[in-house]
C-alpha positions as CSV (number, residue, x, y, z in Angstrom):
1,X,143.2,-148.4,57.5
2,X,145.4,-149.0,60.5
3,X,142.2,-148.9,62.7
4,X,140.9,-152.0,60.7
5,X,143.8,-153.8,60.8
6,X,144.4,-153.6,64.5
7,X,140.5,-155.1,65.3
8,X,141.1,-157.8,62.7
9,X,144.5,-158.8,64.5
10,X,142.3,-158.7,67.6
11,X,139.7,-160.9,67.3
12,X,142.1,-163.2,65.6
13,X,144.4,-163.1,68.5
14,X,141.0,-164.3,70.7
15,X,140.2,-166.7,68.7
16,X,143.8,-168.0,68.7
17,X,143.0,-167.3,72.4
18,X,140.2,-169.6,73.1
19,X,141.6,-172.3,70.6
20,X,144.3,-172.7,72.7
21,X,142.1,-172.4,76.5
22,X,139.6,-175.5,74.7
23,X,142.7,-177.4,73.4
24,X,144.2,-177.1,77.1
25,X,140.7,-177.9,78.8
26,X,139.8,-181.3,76.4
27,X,143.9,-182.5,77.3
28,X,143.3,-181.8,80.7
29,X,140.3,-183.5,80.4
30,X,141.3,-186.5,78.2
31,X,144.4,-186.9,80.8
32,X,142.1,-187.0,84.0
33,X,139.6,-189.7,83.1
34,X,142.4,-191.7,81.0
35,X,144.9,-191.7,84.8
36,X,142.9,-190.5,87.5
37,X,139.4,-191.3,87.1
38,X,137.6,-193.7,85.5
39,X,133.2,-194.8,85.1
40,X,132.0,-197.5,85.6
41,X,128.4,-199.1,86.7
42,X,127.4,-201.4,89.6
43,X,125.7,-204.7,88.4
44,X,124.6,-206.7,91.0
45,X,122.8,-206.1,94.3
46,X,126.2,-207.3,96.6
47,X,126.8,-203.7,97.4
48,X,123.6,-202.7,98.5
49,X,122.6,-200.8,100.6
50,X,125.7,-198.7,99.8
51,X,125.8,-199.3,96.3
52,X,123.0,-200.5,94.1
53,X,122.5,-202.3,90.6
54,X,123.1,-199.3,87.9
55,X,124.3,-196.9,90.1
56,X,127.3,-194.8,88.4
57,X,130.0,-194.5,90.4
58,X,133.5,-192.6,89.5
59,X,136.6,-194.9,90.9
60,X,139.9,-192.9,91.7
61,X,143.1,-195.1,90.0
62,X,145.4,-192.7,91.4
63,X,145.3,-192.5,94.9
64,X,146.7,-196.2,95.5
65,X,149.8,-195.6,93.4
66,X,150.7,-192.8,96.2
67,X,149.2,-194.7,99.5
68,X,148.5,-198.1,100.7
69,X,144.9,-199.6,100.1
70,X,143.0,-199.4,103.7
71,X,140.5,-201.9,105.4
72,X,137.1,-200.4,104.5
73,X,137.3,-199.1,101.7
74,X,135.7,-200.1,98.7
75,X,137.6,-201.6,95.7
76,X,137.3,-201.8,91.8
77,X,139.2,-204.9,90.7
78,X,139.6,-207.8,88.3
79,X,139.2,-211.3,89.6
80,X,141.3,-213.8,88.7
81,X,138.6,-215.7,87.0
82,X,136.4,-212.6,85.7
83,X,137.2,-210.0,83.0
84,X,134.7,-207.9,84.3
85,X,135.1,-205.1,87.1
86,X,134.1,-206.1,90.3
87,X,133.4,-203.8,93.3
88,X,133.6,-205.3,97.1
89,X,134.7,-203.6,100.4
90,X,138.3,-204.5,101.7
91,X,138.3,-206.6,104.9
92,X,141.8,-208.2,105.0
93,X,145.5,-206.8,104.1
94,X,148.3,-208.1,103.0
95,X,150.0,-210.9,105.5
96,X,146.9,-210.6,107.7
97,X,144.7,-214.1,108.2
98,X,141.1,-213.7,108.2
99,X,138.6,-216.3,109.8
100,X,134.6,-216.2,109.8
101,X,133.2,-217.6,112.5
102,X,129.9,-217.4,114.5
103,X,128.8,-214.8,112.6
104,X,131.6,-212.8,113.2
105,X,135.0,-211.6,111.3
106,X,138.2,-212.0,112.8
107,X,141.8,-210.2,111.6
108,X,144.2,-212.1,113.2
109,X,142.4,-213.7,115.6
110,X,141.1,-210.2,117.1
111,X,137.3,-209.5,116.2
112,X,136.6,-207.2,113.0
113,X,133.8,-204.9,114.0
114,X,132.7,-203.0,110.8
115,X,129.8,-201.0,110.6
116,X,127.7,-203.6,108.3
117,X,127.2,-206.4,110.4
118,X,127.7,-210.8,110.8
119,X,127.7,-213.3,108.2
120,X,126.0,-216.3,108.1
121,X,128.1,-218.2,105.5
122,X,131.9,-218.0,106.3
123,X,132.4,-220.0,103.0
124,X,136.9,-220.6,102.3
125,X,137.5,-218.6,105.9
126,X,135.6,-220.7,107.9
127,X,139.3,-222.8,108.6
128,X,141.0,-219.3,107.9
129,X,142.4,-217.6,105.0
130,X,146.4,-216.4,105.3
131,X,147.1,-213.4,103.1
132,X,150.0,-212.7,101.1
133,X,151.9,-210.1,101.0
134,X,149.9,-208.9,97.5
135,X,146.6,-210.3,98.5
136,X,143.4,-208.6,99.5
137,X,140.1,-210.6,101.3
138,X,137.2,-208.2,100.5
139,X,133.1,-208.7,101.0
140,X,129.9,-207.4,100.0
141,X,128.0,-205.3,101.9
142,X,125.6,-207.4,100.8
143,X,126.8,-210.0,102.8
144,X,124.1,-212.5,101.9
145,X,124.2,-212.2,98.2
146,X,127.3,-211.3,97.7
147,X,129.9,-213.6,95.6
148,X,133.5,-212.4,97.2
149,X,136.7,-213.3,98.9
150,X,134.5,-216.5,101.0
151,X,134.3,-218.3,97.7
152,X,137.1,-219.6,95.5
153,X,135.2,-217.8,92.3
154,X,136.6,-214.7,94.0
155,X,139.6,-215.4,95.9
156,X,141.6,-213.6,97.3
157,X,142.0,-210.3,95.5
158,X,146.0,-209.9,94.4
159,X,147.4,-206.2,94.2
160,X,148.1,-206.3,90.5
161,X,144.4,-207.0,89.5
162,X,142.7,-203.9,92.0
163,X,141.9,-201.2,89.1
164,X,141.6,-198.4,92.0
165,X,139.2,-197.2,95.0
166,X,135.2,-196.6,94.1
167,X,134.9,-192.3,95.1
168,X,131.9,-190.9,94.3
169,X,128.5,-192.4,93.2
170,X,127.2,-189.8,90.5
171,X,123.8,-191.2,88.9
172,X,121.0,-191.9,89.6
173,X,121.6,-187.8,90.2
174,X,119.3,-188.3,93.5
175,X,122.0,-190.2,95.1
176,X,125.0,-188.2,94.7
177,X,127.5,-188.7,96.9
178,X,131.0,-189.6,98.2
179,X,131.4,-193.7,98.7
180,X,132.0,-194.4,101.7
């Protein structure tokens, strides 16, 4: 009898076992793409070549809340005007002033060379564009289709309204990779 009872207690006590392990790995799981993480979808060819209509892409909400947002990188945010998510590469920071000329971006008045090329419409920064101290300017790499900071649809992007930085593009699975 005592035989019995001890392998009853023991597959009880793994089931108890693996409750518990599933319970911690669906919190765990909950808690990461509730504050860390979050999906969302590019619509919109203004990204291309790095990002294109459809593409799935994971964007990181928590790395901003420890460090400051960095020229480059690209952004998930709310526009003043939109209550969609947007997603545009950040050119100007806070207190900078950003002017598009010739072709060509300049960050207080020194020439922005970034690694996807001139413009041919400099749009609202044509005369300049001076940044607050909670204000992003930020383009598409897409730079001829792109709506953005150049037009007053877009603005200036303010601190409050960026949602976080976009990570890792995960579908279409044949273009899986880290966002760059």
């Amino acid at each position: 009898m005592a035989v019995r009872r001890r392998k009853k207690n023991s597959g009880l006590k793994k089931l108890t076992e693996l409750s518990v392990f599933m319970l911690v790995v669906l919190v765990s799981a909950y808690l990461i793409l509730t504050f860390v993480t979050q999906r969302t979808m590019v619509k919109g060819s203004s990204m291309e070549s790095t990002l294109k209509n459809g593409d799935n892409i994971m964007m990181d909400k928590l790395s901003y809340r420890i460090r400051d947002i960095r020229r480059g990188e690209v952004i998930c945010f709310y526009s003043e005007n939109e209550r969609e998510t947007l997603i545009k590469r950040v050119i100007g920071l806070p207190g900078e002033r950003v002017r598009i000329s010739g072709g060509c971006i300049y960050i207080n008045d020194e020439e922005l060379t970034d690694r996807i090329g001139g413009l041919s419409f400099a749009g609202r920064a044509e005369n300049e564009v001076t940044l607050s101290s909670d204000e992003y300017f930020v383009l598409g790499d897409n730079r001829g289709d792109s709506i953005d900071s150049r037009f007053e649809e877009i603005g200036n992007v303010k601190r409050k309204n960026i949602l976080g930085r976009a990570f890792l593009l995960f579908y279409p699975l044949n273009r899986i990779r880290i966002v760059k």
